[in-house]
C-alpha positions in Angstrom: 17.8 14.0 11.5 16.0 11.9 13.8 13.3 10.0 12.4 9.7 8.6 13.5 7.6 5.7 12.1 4.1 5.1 13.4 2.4 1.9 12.0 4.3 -1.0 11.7 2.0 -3.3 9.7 2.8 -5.9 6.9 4.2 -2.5 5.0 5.5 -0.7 7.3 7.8 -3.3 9.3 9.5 -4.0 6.2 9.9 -0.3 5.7 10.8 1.1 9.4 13.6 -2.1 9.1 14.9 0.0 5.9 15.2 2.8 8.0 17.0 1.7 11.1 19.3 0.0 9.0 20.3 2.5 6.9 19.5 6.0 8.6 22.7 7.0 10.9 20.9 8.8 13.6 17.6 7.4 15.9 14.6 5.6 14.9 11.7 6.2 17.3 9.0 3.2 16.4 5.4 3.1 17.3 2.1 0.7 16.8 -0.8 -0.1 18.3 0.3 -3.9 18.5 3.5 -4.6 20.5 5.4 -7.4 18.6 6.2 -5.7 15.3 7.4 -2.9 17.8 9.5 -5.2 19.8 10.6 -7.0 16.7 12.2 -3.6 15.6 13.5 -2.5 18.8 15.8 -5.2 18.9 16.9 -4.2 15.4 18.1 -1.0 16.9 14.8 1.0 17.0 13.7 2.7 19.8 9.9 1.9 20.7 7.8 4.5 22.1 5.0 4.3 24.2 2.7 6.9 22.3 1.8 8.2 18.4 2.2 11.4 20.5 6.1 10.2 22.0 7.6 9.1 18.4 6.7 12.6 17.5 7.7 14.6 20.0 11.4 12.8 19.7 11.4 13.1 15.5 12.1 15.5 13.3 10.8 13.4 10.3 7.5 11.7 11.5 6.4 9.1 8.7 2.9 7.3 9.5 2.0 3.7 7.3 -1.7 3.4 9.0 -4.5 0.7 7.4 -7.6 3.5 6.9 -8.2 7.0 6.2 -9.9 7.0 9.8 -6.5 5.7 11.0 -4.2 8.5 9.3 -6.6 11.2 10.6 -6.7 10.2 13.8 -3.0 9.7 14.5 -1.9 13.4 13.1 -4.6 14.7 15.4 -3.4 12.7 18.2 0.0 14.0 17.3 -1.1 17.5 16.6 0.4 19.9 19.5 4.0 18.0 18.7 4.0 19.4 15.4 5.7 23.1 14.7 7.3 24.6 12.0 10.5 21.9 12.9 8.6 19.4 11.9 7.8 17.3 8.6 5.3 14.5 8.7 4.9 12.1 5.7 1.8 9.9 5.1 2.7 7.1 3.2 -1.0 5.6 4.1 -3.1 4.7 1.3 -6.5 6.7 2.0 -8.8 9.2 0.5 -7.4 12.0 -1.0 -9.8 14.3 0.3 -8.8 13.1 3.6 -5.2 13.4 3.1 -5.6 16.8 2.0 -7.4 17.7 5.3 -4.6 16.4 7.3 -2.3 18.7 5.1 -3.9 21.6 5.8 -4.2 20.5 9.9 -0.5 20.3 10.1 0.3 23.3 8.0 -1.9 25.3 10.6 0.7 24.4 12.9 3.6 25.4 11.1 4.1 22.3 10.1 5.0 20.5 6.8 3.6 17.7 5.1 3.9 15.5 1.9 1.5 12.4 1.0 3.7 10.1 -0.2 1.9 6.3 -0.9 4.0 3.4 -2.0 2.9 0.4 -4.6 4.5 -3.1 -4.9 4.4 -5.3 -1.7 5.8 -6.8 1.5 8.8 -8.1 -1.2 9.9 -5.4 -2.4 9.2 -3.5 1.0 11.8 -6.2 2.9 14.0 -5.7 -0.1 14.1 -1.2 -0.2 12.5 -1.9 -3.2 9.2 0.1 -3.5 7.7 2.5 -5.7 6.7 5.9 -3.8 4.9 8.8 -5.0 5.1 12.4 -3.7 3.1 15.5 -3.3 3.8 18.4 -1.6 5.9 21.3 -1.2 8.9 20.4 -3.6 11.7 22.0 -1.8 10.4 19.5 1.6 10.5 16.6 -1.1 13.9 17.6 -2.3 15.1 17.5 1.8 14.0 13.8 2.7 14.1 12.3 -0.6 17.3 10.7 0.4 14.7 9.2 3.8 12.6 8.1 0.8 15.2 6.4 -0.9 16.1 3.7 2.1 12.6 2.4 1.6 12.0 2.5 -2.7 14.1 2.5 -5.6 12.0 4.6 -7.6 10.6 7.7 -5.8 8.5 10.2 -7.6 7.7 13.9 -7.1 3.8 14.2 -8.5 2.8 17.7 -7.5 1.4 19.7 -5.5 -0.6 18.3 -1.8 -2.9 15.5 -2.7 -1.0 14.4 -6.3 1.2 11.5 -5.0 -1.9 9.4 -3.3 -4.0 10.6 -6.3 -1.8 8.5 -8.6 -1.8 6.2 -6.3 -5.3 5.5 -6.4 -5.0 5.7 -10.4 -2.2 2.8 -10.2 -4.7 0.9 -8.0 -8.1 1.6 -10.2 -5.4 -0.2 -13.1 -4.0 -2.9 -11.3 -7.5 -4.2 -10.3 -8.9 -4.5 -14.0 -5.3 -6.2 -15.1 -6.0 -8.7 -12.0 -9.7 -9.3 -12.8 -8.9 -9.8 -16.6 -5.7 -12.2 -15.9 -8.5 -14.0 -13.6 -11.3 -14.3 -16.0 -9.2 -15.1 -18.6 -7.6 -17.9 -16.8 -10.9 -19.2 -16.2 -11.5 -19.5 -20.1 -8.5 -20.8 -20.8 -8.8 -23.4 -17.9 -12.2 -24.3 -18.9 -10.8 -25.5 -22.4 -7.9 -27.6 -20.9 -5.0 -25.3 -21.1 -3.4 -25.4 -17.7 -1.6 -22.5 -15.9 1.8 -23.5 -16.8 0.8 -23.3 -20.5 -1.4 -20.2 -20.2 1.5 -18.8 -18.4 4.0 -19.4 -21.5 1.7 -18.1 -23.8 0.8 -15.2 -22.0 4.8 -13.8 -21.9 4.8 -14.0 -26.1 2.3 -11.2 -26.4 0.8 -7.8 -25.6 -1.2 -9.4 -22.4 2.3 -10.4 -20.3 1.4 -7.9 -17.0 3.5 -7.3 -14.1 0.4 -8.6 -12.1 0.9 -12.0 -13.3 4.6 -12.0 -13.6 4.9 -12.0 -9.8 1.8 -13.6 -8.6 1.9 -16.6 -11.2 3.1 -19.2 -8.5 0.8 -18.3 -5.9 -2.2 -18.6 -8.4 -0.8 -22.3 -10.0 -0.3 -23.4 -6.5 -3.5 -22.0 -4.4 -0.3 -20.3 -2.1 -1.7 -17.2 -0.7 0.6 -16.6 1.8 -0.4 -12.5 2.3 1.8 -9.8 1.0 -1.6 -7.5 0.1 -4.7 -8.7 2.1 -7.5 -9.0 0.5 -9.3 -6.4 2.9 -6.5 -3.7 2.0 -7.3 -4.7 -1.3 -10.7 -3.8 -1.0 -10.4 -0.7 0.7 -8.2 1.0 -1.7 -11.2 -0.2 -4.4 -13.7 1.7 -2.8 -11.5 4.5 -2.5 -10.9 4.4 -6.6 -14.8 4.0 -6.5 -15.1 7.3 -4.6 -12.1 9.5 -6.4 -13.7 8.1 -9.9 -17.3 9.9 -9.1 -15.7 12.9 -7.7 -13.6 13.5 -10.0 -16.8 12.3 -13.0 -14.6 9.6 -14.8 -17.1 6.3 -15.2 -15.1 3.7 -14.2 -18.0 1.1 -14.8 -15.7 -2.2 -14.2 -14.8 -1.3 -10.7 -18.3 -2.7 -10.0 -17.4 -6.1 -10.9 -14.5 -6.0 -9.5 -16.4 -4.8 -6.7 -18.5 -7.5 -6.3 -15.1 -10.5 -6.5 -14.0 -8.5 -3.7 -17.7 -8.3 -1.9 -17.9 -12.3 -2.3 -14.2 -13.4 -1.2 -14.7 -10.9 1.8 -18.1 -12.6 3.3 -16.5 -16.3 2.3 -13.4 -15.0 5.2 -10.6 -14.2 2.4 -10.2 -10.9 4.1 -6.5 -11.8 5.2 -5.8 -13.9 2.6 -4.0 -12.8 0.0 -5.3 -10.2 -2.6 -4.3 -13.0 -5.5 -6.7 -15.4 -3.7 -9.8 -13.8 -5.0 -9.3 -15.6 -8.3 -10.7 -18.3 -6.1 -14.4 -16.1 -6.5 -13.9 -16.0 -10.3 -13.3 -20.1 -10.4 -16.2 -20.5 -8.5 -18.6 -18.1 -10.1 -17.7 -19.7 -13.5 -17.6 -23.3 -12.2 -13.7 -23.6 -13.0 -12.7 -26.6 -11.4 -9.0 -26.3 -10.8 -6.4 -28.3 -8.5 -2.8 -27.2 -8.1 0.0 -29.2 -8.9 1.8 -31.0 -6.8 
C-alpha cells in the first residue's frame, strides 16, 4: 500500500519519518517548504513536486496542514486524483464543519475519508508516540489502523465522520483551562514565596498533579520555550473550541480568558514561541516577578 503525506510541519515531519521508517512499501512526501521535504527524502521518502503528485502515486493520502483553509484547499487541489481506490486521512486540526465538507467532497468522488487528529506534541510525534482519534467509516478505520499505529500508541475509533476532530476539539477546550489554571495558580503561589520547584512537589501529592504540568514543568522553571506547540497553533485550535462550543450551545465562558492570554502573547510576538510561554502573559498581568534558576 503505497502511502502519501502532504504537510510536513513541526507534526507532521516527526510523523511522515514514522512512516518511511516503518511502512515497507513507498512514501511519496509533499510541502509547501522544501527543507523538511528534502530532510525526508534522504530518509528514504520520495518528494513530490505537487499536493496533486503525492496523490496521484498513493493509495493512502494522509494530509497534517496548519488551518481549516489549508486542509480544504489541498483536497480540492487533489480532487480529480481521488477515486473509489483511494483513502485520504486528515489528521489536521480544523473546524469540524469544515472537515465534514471535505468528507462529503471526497466521497462524491468515490472516495474514502476519515478525520483522524492527533494530541501530544513534537515528542511523542519523533517518538511514534501520539494519541489519534478516528471518525469515519469503521471498516476504512479497521484497514489502515495498522498506518495509524507507526505514528501513535493509542489510536481511537470515535464514530461516525466528524467524531474524531470533535473530540479533539473537546481535549483542546480541556487542556486550555488545566494550562490557564496551572498558570494562575503559579502566579499565587509565586507571589507568596513558594518557588516552582516547591509548587511543583506539592502539586504531584494531590488531586491538581495534570499531565500539562508534568511535561512542561522544566520549560516553565526555566523560561525554555523551545516550540513543540506554537503558540499561534495554540490559538487557532482555541477559537475553533470557541466556535464548536456556540454551535453546539455549551457556554464555555472561560475560553474568553483564556482568550485574551492568547490575544496578548500573540500581539507581544509569542506566536512561535512555545504554547507554555504564555504563562509569561499571566506573570505579567498579575505583576509576578519571576527569574529562572540557574
Amino acid at each position: 500500500m503505497r502511502i502519501g503525506f502532504i504537510g510536513l510541519g513541526i507534526m507532521g515531519e516527526a510523523m511522515c519519518y514514522n512512516i518511511i521508517r516503518k511502512h515497507d512499501s513507498d512514501v511519496y512526501i509533499y510541502d509547501v517548504k522544501t527543507e523538511p521535504v528534502q530532510r525526508l527524502a534522504e530518509k528514504g521518502g520520495i518528494a513530490c513536486d505537487s499536493a496533486v503528485d503525492a496523490a496521484k502515486h498513493s493509495d493512502v493520502i494522509i494530509t497534517m496542514l496548519p488551518r481549516s483553509e489549508d486542509s480544504l484547499s489541498v483536497y480540492k487541489e487533489i480532487l480529480p486524483a481521488v477515486n473509489a481506490t483511494k483513502i485520504c486521512i486528515d489528521m489536521s486540526t480544523i473546524d469540524p464543519s469544515v472537515s465534514l465538507k471535505i468528507s462529503v467532497m471526497i466521497q462524491a468522488h468515490g472516495g474514502h475519508f476519515l478525520d483522524a487528529p492527533v494530541v501530544k506534541s513534537k515528542a511523542a510525534a519523533v517518538l511514534g508516540n501520539i494519541g489519534i482519534y478516528v471518525g469515519g467509516e469503521k471498516e476504512i478505520y479497521f484497514q489502515v489502523k495498522p498506518i495509524l499505529q507507526y505514528m501513535g500508541s493509542n489510536v481511537l475509533y470515535m464514530g461516525s465522520s466528524g467524531k474524531g476532530i470533535g473530540m479533539k476539539i473537546c481535549q483542546t477546550t480541556l487542556l486550555a483551562q488545566i494550562q490557564n489554571g496551572v498558570n494562575e495558580a503559579l502566579a499565587m503561589a509565586v507571589k507568596q514565596g513558594i518557588d516552582v520547584d516547591r509548587f511543583t512537589a506539592a502539586l504531584s501529592f494531590g488531586g491538581g498533579q495534570n499531565a500539562y504540568f508534568d511535561e512542561r514543568q522544566m520549560a516553565i522553571r526555566n523560561k525554555d520555550y523551545a516550540t513543540t506547540f506554537s503558540v499561534r497553533n495554540m490559538s487557532k485550535d482555541i477559537d475553533i473550541c470557541r466556535r464548536l462550543a456556540k454551535t453546539e450551545g455549551v457556554q464555555a465562558e472561560s475560553l474568553e480568558g483564556i482568550r485574551e492570554v492568547y490575544d496578548r502573547a500573540l500581539e507581544a510576538g509569542y506566536g512561535d514561541k512555545d504554547y507554555s510561554s504564555v504563562i509569561d502573559m499571566v506573570f505579567e498581568k498579575n505583576h509576578v516577578k519571576y527569574k529562572p534558576k540557574l
